[in-house]
VMD Tcl script that draws the C-alpha trace (Angstrom):
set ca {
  {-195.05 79.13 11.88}
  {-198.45 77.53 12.81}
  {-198.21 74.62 15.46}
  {-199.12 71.75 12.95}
  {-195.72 72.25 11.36}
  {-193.68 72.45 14.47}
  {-195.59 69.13 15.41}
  {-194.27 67.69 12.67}
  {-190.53 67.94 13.91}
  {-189.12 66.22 16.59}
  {-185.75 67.91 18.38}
  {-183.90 64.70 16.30}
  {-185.81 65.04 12.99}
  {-184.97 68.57 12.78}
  {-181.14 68.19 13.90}
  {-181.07 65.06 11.14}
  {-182.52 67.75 8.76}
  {-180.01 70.18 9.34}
  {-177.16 67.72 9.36}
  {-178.57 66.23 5.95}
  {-178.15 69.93 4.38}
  {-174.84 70.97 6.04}
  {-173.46 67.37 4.66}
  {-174.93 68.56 1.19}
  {-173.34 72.20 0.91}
  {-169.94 70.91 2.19}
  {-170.12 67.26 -0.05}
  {-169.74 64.83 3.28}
  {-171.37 61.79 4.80}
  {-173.97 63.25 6.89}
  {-172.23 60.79 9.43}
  {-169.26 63.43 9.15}
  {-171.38 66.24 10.72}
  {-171.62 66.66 15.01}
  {-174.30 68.70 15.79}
  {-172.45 69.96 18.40}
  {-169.32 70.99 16.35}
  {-169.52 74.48 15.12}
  {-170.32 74.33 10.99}
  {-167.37 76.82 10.48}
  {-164.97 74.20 12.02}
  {-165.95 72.18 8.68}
  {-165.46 75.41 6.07}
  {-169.03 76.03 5.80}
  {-168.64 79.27 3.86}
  {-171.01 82.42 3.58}
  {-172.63 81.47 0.84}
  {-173.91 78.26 1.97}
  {-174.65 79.64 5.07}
  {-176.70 82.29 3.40}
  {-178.57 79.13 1.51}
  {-178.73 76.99 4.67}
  {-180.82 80.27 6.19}
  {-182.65 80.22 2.92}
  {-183.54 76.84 3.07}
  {-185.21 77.06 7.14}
  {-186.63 79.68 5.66}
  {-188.67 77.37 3.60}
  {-189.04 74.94 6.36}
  {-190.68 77.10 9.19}
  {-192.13 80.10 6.62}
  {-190.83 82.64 8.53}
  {-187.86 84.78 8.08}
  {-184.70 84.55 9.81}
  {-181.92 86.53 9.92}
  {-178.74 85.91 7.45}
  {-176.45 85.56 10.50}
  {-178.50 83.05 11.64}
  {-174.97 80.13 10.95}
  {-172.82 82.40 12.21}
  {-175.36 83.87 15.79}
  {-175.66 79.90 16.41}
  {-172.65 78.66 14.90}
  {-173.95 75.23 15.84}
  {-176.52 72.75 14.52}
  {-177.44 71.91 18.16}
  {-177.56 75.59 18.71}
  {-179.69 76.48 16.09}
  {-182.28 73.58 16.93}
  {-182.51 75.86 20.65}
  {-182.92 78.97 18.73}
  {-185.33 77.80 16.22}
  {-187.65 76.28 19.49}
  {-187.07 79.86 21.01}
  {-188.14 81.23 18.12}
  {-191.23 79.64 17.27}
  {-192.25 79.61 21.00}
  {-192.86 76.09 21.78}
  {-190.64 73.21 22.78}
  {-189.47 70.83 19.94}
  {-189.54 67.64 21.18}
}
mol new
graphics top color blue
foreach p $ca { graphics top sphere $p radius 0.5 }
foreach p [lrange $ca 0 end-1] q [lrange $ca 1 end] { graphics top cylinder $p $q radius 0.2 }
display resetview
């Protein structure tokens, strides 16, 4: 991912993001989702999940790995992973 992109995310525009397509798959307000509450808690299935890594995919254009939902079962916890990731602080 080449720093332009990650400076176009904040820590919140990229946890609203997620929230936004977790609320999608599972057909809720996005006001329904906690970042902190782990997406399986809500019956976020394997396939979504598999999409949901499809669709950060897209976002950073970089691979990630499939078990991506269930290795940071959070929203909040994939935001840390995704800085750790990429190398530089989201903020």
């Amino acid at each position: 991912m080449n720093a332009a992109l990650v400076e176009e995310f904040s820590r919140e525009s990229l946890t609203q993001w997620l929230v936004e397509k977790v609320a999608h798959y599972l057909e809720k307000n996005p006001s329904e989702i906690d970042p902190h509450q782990h997406l399986a808690d809500y019956g976020l299935d394997s396939v979504y999940a598999i999409r949901l890594c499809g669709d950060i995919e897209e976002l950073i254009k970089m691979p990630v790995e499939p078990t991506l939902v269930w290795d940071y079962p959070s929203i909040d916890e994939m935001v840390q992973f995704l800085e750790q990731e990429l190398g530089t602080p989201i903020t």
